[in-house]
C-alpha positions in Angstrom: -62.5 50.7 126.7 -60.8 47.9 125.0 -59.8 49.9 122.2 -58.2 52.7 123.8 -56.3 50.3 125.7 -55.3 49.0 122.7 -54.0 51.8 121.2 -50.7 52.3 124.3 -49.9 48.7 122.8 -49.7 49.1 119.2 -48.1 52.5 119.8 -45.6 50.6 122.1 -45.5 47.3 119.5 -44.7 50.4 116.5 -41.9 51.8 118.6 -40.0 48.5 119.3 -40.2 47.4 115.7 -38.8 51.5 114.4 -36.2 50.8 116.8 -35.1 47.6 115.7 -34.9 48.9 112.5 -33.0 51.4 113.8 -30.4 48.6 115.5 -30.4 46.8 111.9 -29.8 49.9 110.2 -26.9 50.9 112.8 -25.3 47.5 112.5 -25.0 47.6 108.9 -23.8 51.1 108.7 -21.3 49.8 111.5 -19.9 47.1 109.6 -16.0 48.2 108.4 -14.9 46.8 104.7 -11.1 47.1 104.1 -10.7 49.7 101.2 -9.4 48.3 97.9 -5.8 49.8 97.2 -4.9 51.0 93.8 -1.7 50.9 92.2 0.0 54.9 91.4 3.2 55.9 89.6 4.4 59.4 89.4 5.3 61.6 85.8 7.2 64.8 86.7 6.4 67.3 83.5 7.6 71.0 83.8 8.2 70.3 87.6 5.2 69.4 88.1 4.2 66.1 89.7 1.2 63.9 88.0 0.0 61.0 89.6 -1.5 58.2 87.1 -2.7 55.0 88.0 -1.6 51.6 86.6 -4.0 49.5 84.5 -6.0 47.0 86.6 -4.3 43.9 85.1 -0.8 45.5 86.7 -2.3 46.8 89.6 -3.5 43.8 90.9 0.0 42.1 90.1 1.5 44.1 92.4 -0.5 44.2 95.2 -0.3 39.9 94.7 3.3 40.6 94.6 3.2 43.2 98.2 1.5 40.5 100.0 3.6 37.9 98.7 6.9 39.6 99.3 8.7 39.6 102.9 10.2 42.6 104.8 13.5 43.0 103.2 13.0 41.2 99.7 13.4 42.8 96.9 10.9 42.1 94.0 10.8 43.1 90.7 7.4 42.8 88.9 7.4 43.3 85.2 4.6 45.8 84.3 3.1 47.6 81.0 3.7 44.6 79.1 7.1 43.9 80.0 8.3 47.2 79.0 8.5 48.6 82.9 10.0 46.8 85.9 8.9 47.6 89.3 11.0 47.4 92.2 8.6 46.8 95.1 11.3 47.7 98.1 12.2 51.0 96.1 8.9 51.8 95.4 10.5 52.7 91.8 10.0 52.2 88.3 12.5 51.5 85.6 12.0 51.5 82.2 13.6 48.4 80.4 14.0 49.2 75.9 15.4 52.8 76.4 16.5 55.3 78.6 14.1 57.4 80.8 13.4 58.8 84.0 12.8 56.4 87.3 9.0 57.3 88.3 8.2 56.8 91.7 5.4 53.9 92.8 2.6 54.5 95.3 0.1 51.9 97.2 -3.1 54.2 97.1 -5.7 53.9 99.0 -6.6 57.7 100.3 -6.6 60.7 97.9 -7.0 64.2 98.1 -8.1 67.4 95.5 -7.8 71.0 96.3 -9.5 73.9 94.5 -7.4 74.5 92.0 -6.7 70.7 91.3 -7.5 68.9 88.6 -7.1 65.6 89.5 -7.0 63.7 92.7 -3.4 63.0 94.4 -2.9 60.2 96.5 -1.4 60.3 100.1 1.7 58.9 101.5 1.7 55.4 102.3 2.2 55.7 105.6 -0.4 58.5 106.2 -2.7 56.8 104.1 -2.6 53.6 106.6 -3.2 56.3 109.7 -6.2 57.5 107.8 -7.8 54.5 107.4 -7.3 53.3 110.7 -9.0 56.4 112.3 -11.7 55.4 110.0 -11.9 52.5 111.0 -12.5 53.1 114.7 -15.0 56.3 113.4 -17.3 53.8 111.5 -17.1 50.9 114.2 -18.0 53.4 116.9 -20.2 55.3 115.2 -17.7 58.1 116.5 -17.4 61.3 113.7 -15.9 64.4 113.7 -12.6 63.0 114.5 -9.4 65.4 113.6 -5.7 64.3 112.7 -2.3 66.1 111.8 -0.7 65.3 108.3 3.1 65.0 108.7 3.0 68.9 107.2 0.5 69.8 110.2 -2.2 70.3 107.9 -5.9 68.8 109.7 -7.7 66.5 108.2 -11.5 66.5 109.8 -13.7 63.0 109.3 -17.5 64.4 109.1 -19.3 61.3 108.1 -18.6 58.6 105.5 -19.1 61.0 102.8 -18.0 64.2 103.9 -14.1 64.5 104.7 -11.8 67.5 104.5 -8.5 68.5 104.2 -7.9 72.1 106.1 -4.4 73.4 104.3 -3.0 76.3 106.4 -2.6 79.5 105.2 0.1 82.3 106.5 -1.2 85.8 106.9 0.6 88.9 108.0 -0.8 92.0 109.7 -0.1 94.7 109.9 2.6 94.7 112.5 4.9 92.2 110.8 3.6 89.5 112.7 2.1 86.4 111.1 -0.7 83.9 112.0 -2.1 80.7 110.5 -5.8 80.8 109.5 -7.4 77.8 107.7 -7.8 78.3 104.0 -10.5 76.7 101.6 -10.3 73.1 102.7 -9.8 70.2 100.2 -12.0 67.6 99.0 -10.6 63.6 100.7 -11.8 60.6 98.8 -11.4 57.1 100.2 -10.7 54.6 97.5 -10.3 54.9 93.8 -13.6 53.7 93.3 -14.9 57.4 94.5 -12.4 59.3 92.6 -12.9 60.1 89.0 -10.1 59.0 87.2 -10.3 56.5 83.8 -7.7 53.2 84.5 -7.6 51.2 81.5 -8.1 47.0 82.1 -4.7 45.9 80.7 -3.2 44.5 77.4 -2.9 41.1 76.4 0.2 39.0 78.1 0.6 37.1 74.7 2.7 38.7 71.8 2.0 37.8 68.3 4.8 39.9 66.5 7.2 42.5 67.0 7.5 45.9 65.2 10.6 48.2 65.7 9.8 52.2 64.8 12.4 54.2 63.7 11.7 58.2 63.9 12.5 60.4 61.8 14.7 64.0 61.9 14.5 65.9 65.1 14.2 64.7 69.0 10.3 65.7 68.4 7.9 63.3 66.3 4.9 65.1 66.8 3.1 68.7 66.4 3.3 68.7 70.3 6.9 68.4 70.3 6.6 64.8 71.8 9.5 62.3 71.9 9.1 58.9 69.9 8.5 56.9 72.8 5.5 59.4 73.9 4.8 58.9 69.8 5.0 55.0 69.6 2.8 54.5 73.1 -0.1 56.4 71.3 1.0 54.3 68.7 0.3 51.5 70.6 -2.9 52.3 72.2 -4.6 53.1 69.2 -3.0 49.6 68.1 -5.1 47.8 71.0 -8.5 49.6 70.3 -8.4 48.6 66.7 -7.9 45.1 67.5 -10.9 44.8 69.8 -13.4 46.9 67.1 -11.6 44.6 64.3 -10.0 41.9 65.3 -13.1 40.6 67.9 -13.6 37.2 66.7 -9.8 36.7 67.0 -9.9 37.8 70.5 -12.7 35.4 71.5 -10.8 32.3 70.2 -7.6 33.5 72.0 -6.1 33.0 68.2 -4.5 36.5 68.7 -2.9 38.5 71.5 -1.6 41.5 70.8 1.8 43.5 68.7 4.3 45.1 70.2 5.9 48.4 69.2 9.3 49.3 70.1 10.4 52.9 69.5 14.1 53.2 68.2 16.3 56.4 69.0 18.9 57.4 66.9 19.2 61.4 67.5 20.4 61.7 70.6 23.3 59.2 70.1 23.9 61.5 67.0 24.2 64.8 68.7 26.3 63.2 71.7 29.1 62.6 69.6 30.4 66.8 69.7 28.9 67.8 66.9 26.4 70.3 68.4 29.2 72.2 70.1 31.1 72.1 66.8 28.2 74.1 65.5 27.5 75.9 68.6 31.1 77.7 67.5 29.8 79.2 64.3 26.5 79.5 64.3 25.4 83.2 64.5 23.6 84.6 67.5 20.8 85.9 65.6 17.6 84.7 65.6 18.6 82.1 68.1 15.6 80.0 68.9 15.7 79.6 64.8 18.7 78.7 64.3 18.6 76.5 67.5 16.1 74.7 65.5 17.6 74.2 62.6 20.9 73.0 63.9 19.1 70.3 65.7 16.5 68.7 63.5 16.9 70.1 60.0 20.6 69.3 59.9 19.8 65.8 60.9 19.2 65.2 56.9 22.9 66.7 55.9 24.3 64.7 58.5 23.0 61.1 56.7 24.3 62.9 53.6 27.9 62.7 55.0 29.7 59.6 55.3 31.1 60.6 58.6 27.7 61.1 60.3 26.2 58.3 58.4 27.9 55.6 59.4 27.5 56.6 63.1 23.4 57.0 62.1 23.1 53.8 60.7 25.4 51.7 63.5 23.1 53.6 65.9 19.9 52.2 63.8 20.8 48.7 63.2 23.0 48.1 66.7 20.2 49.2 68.5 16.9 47.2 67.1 19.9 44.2 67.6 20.4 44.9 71.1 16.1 45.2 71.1 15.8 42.3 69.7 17.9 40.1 72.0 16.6 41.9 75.1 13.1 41.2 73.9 14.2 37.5 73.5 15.4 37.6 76.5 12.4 38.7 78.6 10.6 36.5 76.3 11.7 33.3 75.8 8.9 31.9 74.1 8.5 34.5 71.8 7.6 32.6 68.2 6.3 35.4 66.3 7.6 37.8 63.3 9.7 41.0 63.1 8.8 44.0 61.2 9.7 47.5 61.2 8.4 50.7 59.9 10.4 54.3 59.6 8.7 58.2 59.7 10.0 60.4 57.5 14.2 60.2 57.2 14.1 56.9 59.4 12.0 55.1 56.5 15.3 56.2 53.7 17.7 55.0 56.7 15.4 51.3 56.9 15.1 51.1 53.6 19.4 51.8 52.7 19.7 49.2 55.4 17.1 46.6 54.4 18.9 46.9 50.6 22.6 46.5 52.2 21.7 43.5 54.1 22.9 39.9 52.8 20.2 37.0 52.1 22.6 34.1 52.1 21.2 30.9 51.0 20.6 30.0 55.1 18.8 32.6 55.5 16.1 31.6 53.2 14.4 29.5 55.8 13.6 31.3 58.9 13.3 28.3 61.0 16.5 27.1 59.9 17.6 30.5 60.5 16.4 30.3 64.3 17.5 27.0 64.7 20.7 28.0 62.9 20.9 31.1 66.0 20.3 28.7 68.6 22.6 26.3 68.0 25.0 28.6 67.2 24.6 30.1 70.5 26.4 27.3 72.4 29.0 26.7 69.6 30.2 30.3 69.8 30.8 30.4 73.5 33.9 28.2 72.8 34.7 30.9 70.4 34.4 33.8 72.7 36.6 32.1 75.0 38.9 31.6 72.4 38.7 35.8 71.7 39.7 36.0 75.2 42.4 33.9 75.7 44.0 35.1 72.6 43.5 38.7 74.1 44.8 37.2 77.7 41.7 38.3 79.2 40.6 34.7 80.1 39.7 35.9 83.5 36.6 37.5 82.2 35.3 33.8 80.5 33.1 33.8 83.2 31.5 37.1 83.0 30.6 36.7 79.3 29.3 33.1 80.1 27.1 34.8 82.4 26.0 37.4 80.1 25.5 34.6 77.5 27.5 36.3 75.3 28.5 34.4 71.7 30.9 35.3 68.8 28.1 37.3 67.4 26.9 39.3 70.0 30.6 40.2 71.1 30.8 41.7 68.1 27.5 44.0 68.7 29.1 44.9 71.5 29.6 48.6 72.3 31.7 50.5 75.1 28.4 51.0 77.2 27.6 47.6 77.2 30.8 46.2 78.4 30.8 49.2 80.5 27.5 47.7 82.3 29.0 44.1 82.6 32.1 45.5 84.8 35.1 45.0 82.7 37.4 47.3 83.6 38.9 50.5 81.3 42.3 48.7 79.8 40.9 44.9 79.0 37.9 47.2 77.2 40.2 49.0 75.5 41.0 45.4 74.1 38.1 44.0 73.1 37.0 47.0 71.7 40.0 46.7 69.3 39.3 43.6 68.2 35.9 44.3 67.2 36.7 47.0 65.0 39.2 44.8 63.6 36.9 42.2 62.9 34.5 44.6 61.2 36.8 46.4 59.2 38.0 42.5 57.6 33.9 41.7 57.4 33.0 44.8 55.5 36.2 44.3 53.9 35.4 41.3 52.0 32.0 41.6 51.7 33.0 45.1 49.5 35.2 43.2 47.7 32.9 40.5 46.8 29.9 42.9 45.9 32.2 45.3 43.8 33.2 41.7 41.6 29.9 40.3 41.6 28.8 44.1 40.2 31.3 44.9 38.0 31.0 41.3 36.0 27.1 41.8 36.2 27.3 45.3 34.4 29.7 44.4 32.3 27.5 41.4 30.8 24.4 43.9 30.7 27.0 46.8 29.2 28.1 44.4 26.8 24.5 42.8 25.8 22.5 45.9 25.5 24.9 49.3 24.8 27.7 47.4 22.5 31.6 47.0 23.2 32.1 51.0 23.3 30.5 51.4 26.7 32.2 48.7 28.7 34.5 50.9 29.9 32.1 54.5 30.5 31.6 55.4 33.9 28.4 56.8 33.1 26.9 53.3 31.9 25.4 52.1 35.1 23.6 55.5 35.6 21.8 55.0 31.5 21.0 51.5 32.4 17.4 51.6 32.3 17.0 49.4 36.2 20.1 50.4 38.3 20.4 49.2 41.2 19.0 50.9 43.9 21.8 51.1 46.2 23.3 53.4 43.5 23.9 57.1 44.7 24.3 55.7 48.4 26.4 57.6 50.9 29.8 55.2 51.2 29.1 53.9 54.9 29.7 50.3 56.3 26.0 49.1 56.4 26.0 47.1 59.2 23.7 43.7 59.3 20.5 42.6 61.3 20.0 39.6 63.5 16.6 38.8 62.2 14.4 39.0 58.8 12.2 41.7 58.7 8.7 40.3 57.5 7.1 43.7 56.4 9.1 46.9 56.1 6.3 50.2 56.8 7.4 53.7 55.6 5.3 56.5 56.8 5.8 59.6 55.6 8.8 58.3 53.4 10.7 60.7 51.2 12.3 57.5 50.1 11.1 57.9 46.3 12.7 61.7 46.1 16.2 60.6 47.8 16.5 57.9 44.6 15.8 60.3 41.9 18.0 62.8 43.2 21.1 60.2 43.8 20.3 58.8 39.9 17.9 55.9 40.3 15.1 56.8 38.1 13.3 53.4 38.0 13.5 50.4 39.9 13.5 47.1 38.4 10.0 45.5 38.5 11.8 41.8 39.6 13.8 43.8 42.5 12.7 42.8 46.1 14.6 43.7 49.4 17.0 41.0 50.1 15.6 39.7 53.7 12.1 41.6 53.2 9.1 40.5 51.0 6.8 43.2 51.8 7.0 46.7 52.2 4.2 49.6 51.8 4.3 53.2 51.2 1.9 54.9 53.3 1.2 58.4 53.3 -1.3 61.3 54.2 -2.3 63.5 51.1 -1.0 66.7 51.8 2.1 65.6 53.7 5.2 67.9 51.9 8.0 65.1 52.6 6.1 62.1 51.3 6.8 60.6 47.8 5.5 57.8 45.8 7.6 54.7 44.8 5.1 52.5 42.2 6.0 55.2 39.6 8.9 54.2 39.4 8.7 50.7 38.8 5.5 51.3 36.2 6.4 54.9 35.0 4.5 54.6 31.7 1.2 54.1 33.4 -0.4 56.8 35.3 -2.5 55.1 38.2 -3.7 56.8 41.7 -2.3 55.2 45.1 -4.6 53.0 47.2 -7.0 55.0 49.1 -6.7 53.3 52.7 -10.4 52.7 53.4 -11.9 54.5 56.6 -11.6 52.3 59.9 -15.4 52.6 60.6 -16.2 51.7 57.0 -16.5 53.6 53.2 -15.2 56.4 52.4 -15.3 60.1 54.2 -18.1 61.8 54.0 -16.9 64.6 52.1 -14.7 62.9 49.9 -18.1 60.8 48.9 -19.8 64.1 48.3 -17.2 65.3 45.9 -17.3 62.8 43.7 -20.7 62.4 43.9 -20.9 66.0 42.7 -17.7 65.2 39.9 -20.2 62.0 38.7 -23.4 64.3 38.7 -21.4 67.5 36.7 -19.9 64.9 34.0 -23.4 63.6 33.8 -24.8 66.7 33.0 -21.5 67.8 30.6 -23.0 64.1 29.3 -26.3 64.7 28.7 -26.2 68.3 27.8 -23.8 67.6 24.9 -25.6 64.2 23.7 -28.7 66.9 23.6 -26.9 69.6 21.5 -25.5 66.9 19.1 -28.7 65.7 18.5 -30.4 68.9 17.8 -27.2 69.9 15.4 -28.4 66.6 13.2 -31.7 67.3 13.3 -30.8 71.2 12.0 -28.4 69.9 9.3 -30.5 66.7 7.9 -27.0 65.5 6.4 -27.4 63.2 3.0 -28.1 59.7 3.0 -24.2 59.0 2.0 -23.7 61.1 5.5 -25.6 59.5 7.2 -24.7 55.8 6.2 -21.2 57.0 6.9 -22.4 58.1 10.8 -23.9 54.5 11.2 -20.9 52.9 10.1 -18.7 54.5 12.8 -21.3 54.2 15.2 -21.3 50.6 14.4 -17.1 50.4 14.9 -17.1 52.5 18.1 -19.8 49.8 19.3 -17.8 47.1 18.3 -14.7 48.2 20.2 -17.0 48.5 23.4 -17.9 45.3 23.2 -14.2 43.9 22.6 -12.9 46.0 25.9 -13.0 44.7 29.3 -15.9 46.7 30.5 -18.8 47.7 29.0 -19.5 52.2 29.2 -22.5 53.1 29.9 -23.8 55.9 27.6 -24.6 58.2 30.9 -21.6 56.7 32.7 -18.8 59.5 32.7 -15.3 58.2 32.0 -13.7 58.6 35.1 -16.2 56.0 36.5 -15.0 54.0 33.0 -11.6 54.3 34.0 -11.8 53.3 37.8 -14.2 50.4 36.6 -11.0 49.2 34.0 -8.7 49.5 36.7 -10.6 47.5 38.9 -10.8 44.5 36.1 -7.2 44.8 35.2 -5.4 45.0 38.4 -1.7 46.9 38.0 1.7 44.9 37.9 4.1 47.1 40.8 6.6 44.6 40.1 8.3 42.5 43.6 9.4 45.4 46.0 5.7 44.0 47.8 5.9 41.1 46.6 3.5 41.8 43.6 0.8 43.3 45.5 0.3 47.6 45.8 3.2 49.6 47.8 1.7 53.4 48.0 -1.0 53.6 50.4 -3.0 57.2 50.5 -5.0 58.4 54.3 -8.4 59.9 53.3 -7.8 63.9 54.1 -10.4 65.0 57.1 -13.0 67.1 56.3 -11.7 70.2 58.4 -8.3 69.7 56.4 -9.9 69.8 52.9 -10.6 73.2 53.2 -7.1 74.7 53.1 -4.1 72.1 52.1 -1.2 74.5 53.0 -2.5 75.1 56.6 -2.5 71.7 57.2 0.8 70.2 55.7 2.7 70.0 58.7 0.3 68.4 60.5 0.0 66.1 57.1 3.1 64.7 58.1 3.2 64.8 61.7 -0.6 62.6 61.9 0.5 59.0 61.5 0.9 58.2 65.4 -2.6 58.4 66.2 -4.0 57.6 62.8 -6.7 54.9 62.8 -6.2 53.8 59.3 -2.6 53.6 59.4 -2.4 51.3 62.4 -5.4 49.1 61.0 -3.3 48.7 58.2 -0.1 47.4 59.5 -2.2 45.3 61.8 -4.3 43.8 58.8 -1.2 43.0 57.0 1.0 41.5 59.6 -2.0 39.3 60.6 -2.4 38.1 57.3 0.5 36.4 57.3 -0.6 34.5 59.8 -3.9 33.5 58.1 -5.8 35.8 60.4 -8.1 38.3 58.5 -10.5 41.3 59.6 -13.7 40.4 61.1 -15.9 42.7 58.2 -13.5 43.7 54.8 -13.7 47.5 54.9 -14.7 48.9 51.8 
């Protein structure tokens, strides 16, 4: 009897504990947590819209700088490492180096996907905060099922925590002409960017170690996807970060290293604003227009810095612009201690290189702290100068305005129409000052002609009058048989304007550098030449690229050598390129062995005479002696390439100062898929240096170790 009245009270005991569970369970389920918003901006390709998100490092900037800001304040958050400005009241985003579209800025926190979507796009704001708020009171009530209206009367249907829908409308006509709205397939809603798939990258590095300025090359396009150089030089710089953390780890971990930023620089489009295009819209033919299209606006580019006219505006362009970078960069960095470099694709490496070789290294210049504190000082001793300008231009009512600006003697003189354009000064006292600049220009470049052309003329006449006699003082054709001219020789006749700054290390990718000197009549280059204001400069190019030309053969022409192979950034060498020449070691081997077999057989056969034979040992013993007097010792199965690398190795080759005695041409290792046809991939040869690996741990390895900072493993 006891026991079954036992049973009614552990039955009852069981149901009170499920249910308490059951309250436990509910009250956790219950419990609301505010959903973390992410950070959006907006990329309109082709009219279509594309909604990325910011890195996490910028996205939770700006939500510290939402809750921070009041109603009506305007604040602008530098993003992307400085390179983008947010506006938080406009819910905008400006680029700050060049010129591009305003993208729109979205706090997300809901997001939806239909069926044909490929990626999830956020809600308004505004909906967004009604959304969460009906979830909200769903998930504290315990209340599902709940419907709302979008602003375009679509519904939007909360199942459960995991199951939410978005029911887009669809108009359908019968057969009477009337029209009804039926729901359509609905769309997937996600809450958070946790539950969306979608990869957000953690940030870069706030601290800058150097600066590198990229110059592009012919064409608005830089890539085989018809991308612009800015699209070019972010990849650029992406692949730039991910090398640093597989390389550069150790660095990291000491915080001895931040990161190096690449500036694209954009020359074309100032070109073909200047009339030109509708010159040649006038006579060019109407056939085959999409061809000739083409041609007129990237192959032309290359006859245009062939003309003096088109030249001068192309290099202005070039040098005013990384000048107007470089202060800008300054100026949203004041701290900024590190180096300048600057590397050129394809015709932007021959316009760097004519300007790095036009550019003065005065005797101040030959300290580059005494050249910064030469720049800062000079700063405040100039603004008494600009004032000066003004007054003696009666335009001393606009002192102020340049003060503001912090503008000195030599940045006035940068000065372009836009710029004072953007600082307010009106049409007629513009009008003025733009006068006097080009004044002041014409009497610089004036003088510093006049003092090249005498310190060249007595120079060649000394070397005309030591080396060809006193009949060729006077023969015009002299400097072109001296055996180094001077590599300016052959130039187009432009103004080459000068740079604010030292370039440590000048890159060339793609460079057809080498042809453009042959053809204008430089056929070697001095071994003791260096760029005036730049030590090091390296040739890199990929193996099949059609517009790339070495440079070391011309300083060392009797000596045939290959370019550096740039080692692999995992390590060694390709796999394929290993195989071949491990099947080129094993055929020479055999060539080897099979030949030392027949010649042994052949002297066996003929049993020469003792006199013979004395006479083979005495050679034998000569050609042994000279082995051992050489630098390396040959192997009698060791084929003579492997001989011949194994020399070159032990005597290393004299390039002469253009890198400051170390190698210039650097070679990419081919990919296998390339190898097979060289042709089909020659375009692509010289279009594949944004997103190379190699290249990029290259320039980072050397601009790095000039700051004493080396790789964490050598690559081989």
């Amino acid at each position: 009897m006891s026991a079954v009245e036992q049973q009614p009270a552990d039955a009852s005991l069981s149901s009170n504990s499920s249910s308490s569970f059951e309250v436990v369970e509910a009250d956790a389920a219950n419990k609301y947590e505010a959903v973390v918003p992410h950070w959006f901006y907006c990329k309109v390709t082709d009219s279509r819209e594309r909604w990325i998100p910011f890195s996490t490092q910028d996205s939770e900037k700006l939500e510290a700088a939402q809750k921070m800001r009041k109603d009506d304040e305007e604040l602008v958050v530098p993003i992307s490492g400085g390179r983008y400005d947010v506006h938080l009241k406009q819910r905008q985003c400006y680029a700050v180096y060049w010129e591009e579209e305003v993208s729109e800025v979205r706090r997300c926190t809901w997001f939806y996907k239909g069926e044909k979507d490929n990626k999830y796009v956020p809600y308004s704001e505004s909906f967004s905060e009604e959304l969460e708020e009906a979830y909200m009171i769903a998930v504290t009530l315990d209340e599902w099922k709940k419907k709302l209206e979008s602003p375009n009367r679509e519904i939007i249907i909360l199942h459960n925590p995991k199951l939410m829908v978005h029911y887009h409308p669809v108009t359908v006509s019968d057969d009477w002409g009337s029209s009804s709205a039926e729901q359509g397939r609905p769309r997937t809603v996600k809450r958070g960017v946790e539950n969306i798939s979608v990869d957000i990258h953690s940030g870069e590095p706030e601290q800058i170690d150097h600066l590198v300025f990229v110059v592009h090359g012919i064409g608005p396009a830089c890539d085989i996807r018809f991308r612009s150089i800015i699209q070019c030089v972010n990849d650029f710089r992406a692949v730039s970060l991910s090398m640093l953390q597989a390389h550069f780890r150790k660095a990291q971990e000491q915080q001895q290293i931040g990161r190096v930023e690449f500036l694209p620089v954009n020359w074309h489009s100032r070109l073909h604003s200047t009339g030109v295009d509708v010159d040649l819209e006038r006579i060019t033919l109407p056939s085959i227009n999409r061809l000739r299209h083409f041609i007129n606006d990237t192959i032309l580019d290359v006859f245009f810095y062939n003309s003096a006219t088109y030249c001068q505006t192309i290099v202005d362009t070039v040098a005013s612009e990384m000048n107007r970078l470089y202060l800008l960069f300054l100026q949203r960095n004041p701290d900024y201690k590190g180096g300048v470099s600057i590397a050129g694709h394809s015709l932007g490496s021959l316009i760097l290189f004519d300007l790095l070789t036009n550019q003065k290294a005065s005797s101040e210049d030959e300290d580059g702290k005494e050249k910064s504190s030469q720049m800062g000082a000079s700063r405040g001793a100039d603004a008494s100068g600009v004032k000066e300008i003004l007054e003696k231009l009666e335009l001393s009512e606009y002192s102020t305005v340049f003060e503001k600006e912090k503008m000195d003697r030599q940045a006035l003189l940068l000065c372009t129409e836009q710029n004072l354009k953007d600082m307010g000064i009106p049409l007629g006292p513009r009008m003025k000052i733009l006068h006097y600049i080009s004044s002041e220009r014409e009497t610089q470049d004036t003088n510093h002609w006049a003092q090249t052309v005498a310190g060249n003329s007595e120079e060649h006449r000394t070397e005309s009058e030591s080396s060809a006699g006193p009949g060729s003082a006077g023969n015009p054709s002299s400097r072109r048989n001296c055996p180094y001219p001077d590599v300016s020789f052959g130039q187009v006749s432009a103004n080459y304007p000068q740079l604010i700054y030292k370039p440590a290390i000048f890159f060339a990718f793609g460079s057809p550098i080498g042809m453009f000197l042959t053809v204008r009549g430089v056929k070697r280059i001095d071994p003791s030449y260096s760029l005036p204001t730049c030590k090091g400069f390296f040739n890199i190019f990929h193996p099949f690229d059609p517009v790339a030309y070495r440079i070391e053969p011309m300083i060392v022409p009797d000596v045939e050598f290959e370019p550096m192979l740039l080692p692999h950034h995992k390590g060694r060498k390709r796999m394929h390129l290993e195989l071949k020449e491990g099947l080129t070691r094993m055929s020479m081997d055999l060539k080897n062995n099979l030949l030392g077999s027949l010649r042994v057989a052949w002297q066996s056969f003929t049993r020469a005479p003792l006199p013979a034979v004395e006479a083979a040992s005495t050679e034998s013993e000569a050609e042994s002696q000279n082995c051992s007097d050489g630098q390396t010792e040959v192997k009698p199965n060791e084929p003579p390439a492997a001989a011949a690398a194994a020399k070159e190795e032990a005597s290393p080759i004299n390039v002469g100062m253009l890198n400051g005695g170390h190698r210039i041409d650097y070679v990419l290792q081919e990919k296998p898929i390339e190898s097979f046809n060289e042709y089909l991939f020659a375009l692509q040869g010289h279009l594949c240096y944004w997103e190379s690996e190699d290249t990029v741990l290259l320039v980072l390895k050397e601009i790095y170790q000039t700051q004493g900072i080396m790789l964490d493993q050598p690559l081989q």
